[in-house]
C-alpha positions as CSV (number, residue, x, y, z in Angstrom):
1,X,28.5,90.3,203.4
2,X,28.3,93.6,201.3
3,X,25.9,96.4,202.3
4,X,23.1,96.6,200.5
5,X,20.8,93.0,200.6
6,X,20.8,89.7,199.5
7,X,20.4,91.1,195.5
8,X,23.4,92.9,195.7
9,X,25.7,90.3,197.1
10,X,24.0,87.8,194.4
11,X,25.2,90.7,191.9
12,X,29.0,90.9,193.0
13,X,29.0,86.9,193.6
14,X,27.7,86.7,190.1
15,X,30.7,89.2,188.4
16,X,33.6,87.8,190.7
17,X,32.6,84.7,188.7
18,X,33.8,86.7,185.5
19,X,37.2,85.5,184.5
20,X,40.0,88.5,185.5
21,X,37.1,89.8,188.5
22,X,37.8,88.9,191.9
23,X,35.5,90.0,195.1
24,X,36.9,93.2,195.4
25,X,36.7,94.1,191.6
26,X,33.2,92.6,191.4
27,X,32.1,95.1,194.3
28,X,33.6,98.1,192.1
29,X,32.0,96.8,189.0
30,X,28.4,96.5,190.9
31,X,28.8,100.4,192.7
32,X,29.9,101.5,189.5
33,X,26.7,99.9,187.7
34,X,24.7,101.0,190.7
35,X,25.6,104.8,189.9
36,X,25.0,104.4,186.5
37,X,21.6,102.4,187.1
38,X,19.7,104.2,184.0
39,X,22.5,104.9,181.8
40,X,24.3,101.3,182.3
41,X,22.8,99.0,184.4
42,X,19.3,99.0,182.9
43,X,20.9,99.2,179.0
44,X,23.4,96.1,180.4
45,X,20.2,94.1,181.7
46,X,18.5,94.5,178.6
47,X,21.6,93.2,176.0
48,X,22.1,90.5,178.7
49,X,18.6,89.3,178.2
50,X,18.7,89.4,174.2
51,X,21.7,88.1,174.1
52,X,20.5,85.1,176.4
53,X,17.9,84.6,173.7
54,X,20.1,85.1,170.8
55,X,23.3,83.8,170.8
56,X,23.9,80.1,169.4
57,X,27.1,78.2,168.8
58,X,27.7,77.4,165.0
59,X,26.8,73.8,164.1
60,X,29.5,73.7,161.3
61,X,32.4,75.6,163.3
62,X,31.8,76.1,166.9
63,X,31.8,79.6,166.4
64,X,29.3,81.8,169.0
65,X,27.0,83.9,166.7
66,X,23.2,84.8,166.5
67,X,22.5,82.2,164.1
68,X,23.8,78.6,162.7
69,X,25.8,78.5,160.7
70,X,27.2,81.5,161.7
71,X,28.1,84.5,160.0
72,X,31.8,83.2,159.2
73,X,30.4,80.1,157.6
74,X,27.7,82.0,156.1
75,X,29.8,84.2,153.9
76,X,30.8,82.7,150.9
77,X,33.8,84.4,150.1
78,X,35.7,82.5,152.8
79,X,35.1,79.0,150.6
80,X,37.8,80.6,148.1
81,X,40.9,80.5,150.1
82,X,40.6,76.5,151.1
83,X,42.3,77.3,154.2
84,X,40.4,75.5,157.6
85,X,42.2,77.6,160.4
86,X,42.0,75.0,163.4
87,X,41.7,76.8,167.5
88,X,41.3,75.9,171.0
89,X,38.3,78.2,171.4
90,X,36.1,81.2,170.4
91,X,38.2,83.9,172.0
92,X,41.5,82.6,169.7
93,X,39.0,82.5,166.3
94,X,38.1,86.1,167.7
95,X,41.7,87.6,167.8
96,X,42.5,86.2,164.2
97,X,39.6,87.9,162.8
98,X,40.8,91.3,164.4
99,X,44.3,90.5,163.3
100,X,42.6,90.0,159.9
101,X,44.0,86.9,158.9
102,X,42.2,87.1,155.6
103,X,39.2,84.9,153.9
104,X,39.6,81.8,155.9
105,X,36.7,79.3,157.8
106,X,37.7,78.2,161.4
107,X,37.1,74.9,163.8
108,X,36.8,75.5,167.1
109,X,38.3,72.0,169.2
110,X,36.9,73.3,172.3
111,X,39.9,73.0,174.5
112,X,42.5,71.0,174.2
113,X,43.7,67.2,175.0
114,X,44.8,67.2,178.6
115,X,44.6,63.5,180.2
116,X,45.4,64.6,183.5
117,X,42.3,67.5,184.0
118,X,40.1,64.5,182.6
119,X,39.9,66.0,178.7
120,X,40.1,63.6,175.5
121,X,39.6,63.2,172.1
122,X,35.9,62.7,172.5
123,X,35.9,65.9,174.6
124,X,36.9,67.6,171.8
125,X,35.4,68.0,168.0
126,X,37.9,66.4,166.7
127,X,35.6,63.7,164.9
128,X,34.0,66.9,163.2
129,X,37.2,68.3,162.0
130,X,38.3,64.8,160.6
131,X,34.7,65.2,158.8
132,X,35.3,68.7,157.7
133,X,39.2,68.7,156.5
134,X,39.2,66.9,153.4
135,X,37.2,69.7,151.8
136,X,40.3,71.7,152.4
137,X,43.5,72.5,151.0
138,X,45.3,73.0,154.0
139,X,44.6,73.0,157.5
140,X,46.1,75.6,159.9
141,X,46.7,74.0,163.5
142,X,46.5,77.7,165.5
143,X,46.7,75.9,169.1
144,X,48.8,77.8,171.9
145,X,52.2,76.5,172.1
146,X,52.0,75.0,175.1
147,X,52.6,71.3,176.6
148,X,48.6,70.7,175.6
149,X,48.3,72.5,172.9
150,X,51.6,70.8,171.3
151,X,49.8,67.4,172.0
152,X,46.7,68.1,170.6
153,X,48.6,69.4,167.1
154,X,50.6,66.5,167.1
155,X,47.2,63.9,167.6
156,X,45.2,66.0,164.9
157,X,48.0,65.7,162.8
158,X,48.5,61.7,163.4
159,X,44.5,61.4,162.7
160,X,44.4,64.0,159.7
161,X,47.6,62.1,157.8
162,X,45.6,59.1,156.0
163,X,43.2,62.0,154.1
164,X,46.2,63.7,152.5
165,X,45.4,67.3,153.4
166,X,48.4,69.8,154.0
167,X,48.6,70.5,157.7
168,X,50.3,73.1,158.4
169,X,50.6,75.7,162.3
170,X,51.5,78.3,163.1
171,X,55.2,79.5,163.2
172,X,56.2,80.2,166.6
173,X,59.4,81.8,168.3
174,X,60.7,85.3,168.6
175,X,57.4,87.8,168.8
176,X,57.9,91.2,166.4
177,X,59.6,94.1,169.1
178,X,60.6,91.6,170.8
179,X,63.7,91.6,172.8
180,X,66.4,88.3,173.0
181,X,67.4,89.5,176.7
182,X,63.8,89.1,178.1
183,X,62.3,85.9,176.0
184,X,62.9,82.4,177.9
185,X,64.8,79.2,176.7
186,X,61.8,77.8,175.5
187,X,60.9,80.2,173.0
188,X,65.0,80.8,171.8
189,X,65.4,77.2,171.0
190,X,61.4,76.8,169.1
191,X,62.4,80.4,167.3
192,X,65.8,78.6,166.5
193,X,64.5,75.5,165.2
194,X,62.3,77.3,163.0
195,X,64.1,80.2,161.6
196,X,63.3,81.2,158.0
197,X,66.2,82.1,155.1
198,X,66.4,85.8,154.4
C-alpha cells in the first residue's frame, strides 16, 4: 500500500486504470498532482466534474461531444462532400480531424467484429450505418488493417452492396519516410497489391 491513506491509494488505483499508466506511473502522476494541488489538481477535479456532466455521445455518429448531434454533424458544411468516413472508435475519427481529412461526416462502429472476444454485428452500429449510407455518395471503410478490422470491412461491405453506394478504404501499404529494410511481409505484399501508376 502507498503512503499516504486510503484516498491516495483509491487515487493511484484509479489512474493505473488509464490506458498506457501502470502502478508505478500512476504513483508519479498522483505525487506530481499532489505538488501541484492548487495549480493542477484542484483545476483537474473541477474539468473532471463538468466534463462528467457534459459530455454525450452523438446520436447520429457516435462521436463524444457536449451535445447531440455533435458538433461534426452539426456543421453543415460537411453535407457537401457526400463522403460517410466509417471508424472503429472515437480516438480514429479524432486523428483524421487533426490530419484534416477535409469536410466529411463520420460513423463510429464501436469496435470491431471479433467472434472469439464475444463481439458481433449487433455489438456494433452497424444497423445504423446500413440506415445512414444511402444518403451518401461513398463510404470510406477507415478500420485498422488488421485480422478484425479486415473482417469487419469486408461484412460492411457484403451488407452495404444491395444499396449501391460506392465503398471505398483506405489505401494501405508502405507509410511516407518509410524504409523497405524495416517494414514486415505483411505490409510489402498489401503495399504491392495496391500500388498506384505514376
Amino acid at each position: 500500500m502507498a503512503n499516504g491513506g486510503p484516498e491516495i491509494e483509491q487515487l493511484i488505483q484509479l489512474l493505473a486504470r488509464l490506458p498506457g499508466l501502470g502502478p508505478r506511473s500512476a504513483r508519479r502522476a498522483v505525487l506530481h498532482l499532489i505538488k501541484k494541488k492548487e495549480s493542477l489538481m484542484v483545476p483537474l477535479s473541477a474539468a473532471l466534474d463538468r466534463a462528467v456532466a457534459a459530455v454525450t455521445v452523438c446520436d447520429v455518429c457516435g462521436n463524444i461531444d457536449t451535445r447531440s448531434p455533435c458538433h461534426i454533424c452539426a456543421d453543415p458544411r460537411r453535407g457537401d462532400s457526400g463522403l460517410l468516413v466509417v471508424v472503429e472508435d472515437v480516438a480514429d475519427l479524432w486523428a483524421l480531424e487533426r490530419a484534416g481529412v477535409g469536410a466529411v461526416r463520420y460513423h463510429v462502429l464501436g469496435g470491431v467484429l471479433s467472434p472469439l472476444d464475444g463481439v458481433g454485428p449487433d455489438d456494433l452500429s452497424i444497423d445504423a450505418l446500413l440506415r445512414r449510407a444511402p444518403d451518401f455518395s461513398e463510404v470510406i471503410l477507415a478500420v485498422n488493417a488488421t485480422v478484425e478490422g479486415q473482417t469487419t470491412a469486408h461484412y460492411i461491405t457484403d451488407r452495404l452492396a444491395p444499396s449501391g453506394v460506392k465503398i471505398s478504404r483506405l489505401a494501405h501499404g508502405v507509410p511516407v519516410g518509410g524504409e523497405l529494410d524495416y517494414l514486415d511481409e505483411g505490409t510489402l505484399s498489401q503495399a504491392l497489391r495496391a500500388r498506384t501508376a505514376m
